[in-house]
C-alpha positions as CSV (number, residue, x, y, z in Angstrom):
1,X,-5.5,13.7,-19.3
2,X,-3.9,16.5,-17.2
3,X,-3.7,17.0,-13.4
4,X,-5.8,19.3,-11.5
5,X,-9.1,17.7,-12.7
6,X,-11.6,16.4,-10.4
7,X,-11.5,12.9,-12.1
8,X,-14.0,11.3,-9.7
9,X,-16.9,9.0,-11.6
10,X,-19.5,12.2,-10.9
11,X,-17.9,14.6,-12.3
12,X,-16.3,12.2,-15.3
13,X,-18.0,8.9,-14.9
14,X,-16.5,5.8,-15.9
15,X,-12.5,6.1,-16.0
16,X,-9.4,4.8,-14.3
17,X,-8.4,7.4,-11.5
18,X,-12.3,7.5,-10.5
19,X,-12.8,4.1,-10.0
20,X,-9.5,3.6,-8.1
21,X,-10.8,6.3,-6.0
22,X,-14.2,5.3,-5.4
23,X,-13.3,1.4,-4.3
24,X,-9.5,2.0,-3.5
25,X,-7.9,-0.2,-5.5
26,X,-6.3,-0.8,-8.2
27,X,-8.5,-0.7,-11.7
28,X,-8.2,-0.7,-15.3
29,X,-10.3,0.9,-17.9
30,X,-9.9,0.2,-21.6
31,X,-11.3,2.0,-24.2
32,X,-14.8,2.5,-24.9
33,X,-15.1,1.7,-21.6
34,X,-14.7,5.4,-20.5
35,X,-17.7,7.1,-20.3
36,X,-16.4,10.1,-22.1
37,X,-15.9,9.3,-25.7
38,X,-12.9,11.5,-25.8
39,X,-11.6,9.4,-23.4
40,X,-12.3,6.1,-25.6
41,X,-9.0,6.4,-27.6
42,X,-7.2,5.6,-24.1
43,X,-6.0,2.4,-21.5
44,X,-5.7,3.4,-18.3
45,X,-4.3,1.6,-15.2
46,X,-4.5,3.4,-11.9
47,X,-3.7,2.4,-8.6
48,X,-4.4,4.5,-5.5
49,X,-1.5,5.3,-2.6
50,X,-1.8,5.2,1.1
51,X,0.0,7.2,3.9
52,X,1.3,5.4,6.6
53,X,-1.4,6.4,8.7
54,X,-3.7,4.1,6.2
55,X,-5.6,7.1,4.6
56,X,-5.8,7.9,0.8
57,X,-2.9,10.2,-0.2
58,X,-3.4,9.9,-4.3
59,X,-4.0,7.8,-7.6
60,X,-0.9,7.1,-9.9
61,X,-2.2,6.6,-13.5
62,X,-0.5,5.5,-16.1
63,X,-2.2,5.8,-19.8
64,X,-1.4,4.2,-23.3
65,X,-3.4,4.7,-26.6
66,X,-6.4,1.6,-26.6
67,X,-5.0,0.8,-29.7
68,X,-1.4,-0.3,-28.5
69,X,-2.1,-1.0,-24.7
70,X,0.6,-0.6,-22.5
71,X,0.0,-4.4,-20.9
72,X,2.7,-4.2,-18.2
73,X,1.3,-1.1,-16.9
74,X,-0.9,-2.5,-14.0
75,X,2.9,-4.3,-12.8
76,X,4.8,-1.3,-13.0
77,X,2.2,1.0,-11.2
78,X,1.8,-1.7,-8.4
79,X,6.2,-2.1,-7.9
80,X,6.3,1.6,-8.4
81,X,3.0,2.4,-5.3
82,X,4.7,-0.5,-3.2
83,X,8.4,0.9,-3.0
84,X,6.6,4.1,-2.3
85,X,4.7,3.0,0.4
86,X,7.7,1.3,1.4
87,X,10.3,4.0,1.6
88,X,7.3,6.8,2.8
89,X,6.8,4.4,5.4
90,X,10.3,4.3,6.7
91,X,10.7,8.2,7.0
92,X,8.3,7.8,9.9
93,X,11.3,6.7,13.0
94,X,11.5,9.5,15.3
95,X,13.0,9.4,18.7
96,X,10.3,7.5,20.3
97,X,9.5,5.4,17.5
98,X,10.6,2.3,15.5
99,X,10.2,-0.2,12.6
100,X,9.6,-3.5,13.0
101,X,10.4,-5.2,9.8
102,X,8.3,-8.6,9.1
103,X,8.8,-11.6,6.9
104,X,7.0,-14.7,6.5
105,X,9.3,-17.6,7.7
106,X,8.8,-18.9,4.3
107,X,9.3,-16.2,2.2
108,X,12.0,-16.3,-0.5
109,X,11.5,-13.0,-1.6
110,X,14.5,-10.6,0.1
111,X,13.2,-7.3,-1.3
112,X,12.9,-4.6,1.2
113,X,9.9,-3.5,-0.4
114,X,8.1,-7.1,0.4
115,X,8.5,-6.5,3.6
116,X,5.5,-5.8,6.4
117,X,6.6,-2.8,7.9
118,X,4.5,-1.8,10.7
119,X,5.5,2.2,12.5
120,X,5.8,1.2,16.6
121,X,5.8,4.1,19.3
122,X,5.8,2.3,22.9
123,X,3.5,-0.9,22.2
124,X,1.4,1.0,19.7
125,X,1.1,0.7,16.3
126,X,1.2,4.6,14.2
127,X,1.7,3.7,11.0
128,X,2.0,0.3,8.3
129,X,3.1,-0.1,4.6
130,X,-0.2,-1.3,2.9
131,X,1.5,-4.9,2.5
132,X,1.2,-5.2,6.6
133,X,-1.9,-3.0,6.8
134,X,-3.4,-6.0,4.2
135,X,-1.8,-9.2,6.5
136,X,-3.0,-7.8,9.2
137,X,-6.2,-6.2,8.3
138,X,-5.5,-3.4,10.3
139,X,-7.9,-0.3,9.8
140,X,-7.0,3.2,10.3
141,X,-7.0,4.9,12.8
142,X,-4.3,2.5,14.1
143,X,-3.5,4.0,17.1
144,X,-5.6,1.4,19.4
145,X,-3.6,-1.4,17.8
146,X,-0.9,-2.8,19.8
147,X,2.1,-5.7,19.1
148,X,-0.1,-7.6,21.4
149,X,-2.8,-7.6,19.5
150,X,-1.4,-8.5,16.8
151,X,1.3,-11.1,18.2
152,X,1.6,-13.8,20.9
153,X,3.6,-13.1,24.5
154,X,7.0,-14.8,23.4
155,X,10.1,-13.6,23.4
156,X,9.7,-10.6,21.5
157,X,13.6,-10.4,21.2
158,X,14.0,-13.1,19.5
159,X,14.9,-13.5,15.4
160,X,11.2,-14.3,15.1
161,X,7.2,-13.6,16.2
162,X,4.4,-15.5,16.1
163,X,1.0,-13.9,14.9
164,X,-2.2,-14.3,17.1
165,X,-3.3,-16.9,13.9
166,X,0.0,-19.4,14.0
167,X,2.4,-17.3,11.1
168,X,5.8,-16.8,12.2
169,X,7.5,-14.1,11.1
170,X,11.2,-12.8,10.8
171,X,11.6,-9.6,12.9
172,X,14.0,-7.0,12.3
173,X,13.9,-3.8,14.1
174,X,15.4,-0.1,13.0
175,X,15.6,2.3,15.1
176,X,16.5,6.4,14.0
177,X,20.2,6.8,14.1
């Protein structure tokens, strides 16, 4: 494996980084399940990135011999997209835009990188970290999406928001400093 290659299931057929790209998500291919018998001596895990903007950016891959599988590998590659997501998402604030930070009431996990980040400009949403673009089932293009679509009327200052469907989330907000 090397980069440059077109690695889509045409040109290669069965394989990791083809797969992910062709249903954009996360995949698995173990050893003679390549198509190309070179490929057979190989475990690959790949899982694809988004932008903000909700569009395909890349596959991250992450190969062992078949014979010694790395099994954590789909873990790793998923914490590794996620904080990427997460922290590609936040370079997004400009002067006319924030982040609304989201957790479920319930949620014990504190992580930054759990949280739903949703990109705001005005009422509009302009970008999400997949974990919000996946609660939400938002689709890109975004940009027809507002917080009240999304949200109920409420007080939208206070610690929490209620979803159109009953959730309650804890809201944070950063603006650029």
């Amino acid at each position: 494996l090397s980069p440059g290659h077109i690695w889509t299931e045409q040109h290669y057929g069965t394989n990791a980084i083809g797969t992910a790209l062709a249903v954009q998500q996360a995949c698995e291919v173990r050893g003679s399940e390549h198509w190309l018998n070179r490929n057979s001596g190989l475990c690959c895990s790949a899982y694809p990135l988004f932008s903000p903007e909700g569009y395909l950016a890349g596959i991250l891959d992450l190969s062992s011999p078949a014979d010694l599988p790395f099994r954590d590998a789909p873990v790793i590659i998923r914490r590794f997209i996620q904080q990427t997501e997460y922290l590609w998402t936040t370079k997004r604030l400009n002067a006319e835009r924030y982040l609304l930070h989201l957790r479920r009431e319930n949620n014990a996990d504190i992580s930054d990188s759990s949280e739903f980040l949703l990109v705001i400009e005005g009422d509009v949403i302009v970008g999400a970290n997949r974990l919000a673009v996946n609660e939400f089932g938002l689709l890109p293009p975004y940009d027809s999406v507002t917080l009240d679509t999304l949200f109920t009327g409420g007080n939208r200052q206070s610690d929490f928001l209620e979803s159109c469907s009953g959730q309650r989330y804890l809201q944070r907000r950063t603006r650029p400093h």
